[in-house]
C-alpha positions in Angstrom: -29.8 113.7 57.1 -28.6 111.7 54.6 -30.9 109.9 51.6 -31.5 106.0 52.1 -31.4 103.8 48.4 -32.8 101.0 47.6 -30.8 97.5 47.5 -31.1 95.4 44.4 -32.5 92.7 46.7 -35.5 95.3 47.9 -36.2 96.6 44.1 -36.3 92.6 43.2 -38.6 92.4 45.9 -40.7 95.4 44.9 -40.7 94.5 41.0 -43.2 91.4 42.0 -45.3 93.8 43.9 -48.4 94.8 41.7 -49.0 97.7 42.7 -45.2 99.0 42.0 -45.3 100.6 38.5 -42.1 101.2 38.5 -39.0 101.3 41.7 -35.2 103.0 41.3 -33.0 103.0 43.5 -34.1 106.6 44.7 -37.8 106.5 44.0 -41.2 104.3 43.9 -43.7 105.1 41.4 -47.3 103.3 42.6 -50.0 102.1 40.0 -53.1 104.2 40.1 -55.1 101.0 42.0 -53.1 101.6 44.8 -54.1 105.5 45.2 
């Protein structure tokens, strides 16, 4: 099984998202309000 990455169009998308601390192209990090 292979790994799926992020497009620079979906981490554009995910940088507005406020509950996104932080998005590579491998990983999400979520802000603590979303937990």
């Amino acid at each position: 099984m292979g790994r799926i990455y992020f497009t620079d169009e979906q981490l554009k998308d995910l940088s507005v998202n406020p509950f996104v601390k932080k998005a590579s192209n491998k990983a999400i990090t979520y802000t603590d309000e979303f937990k």
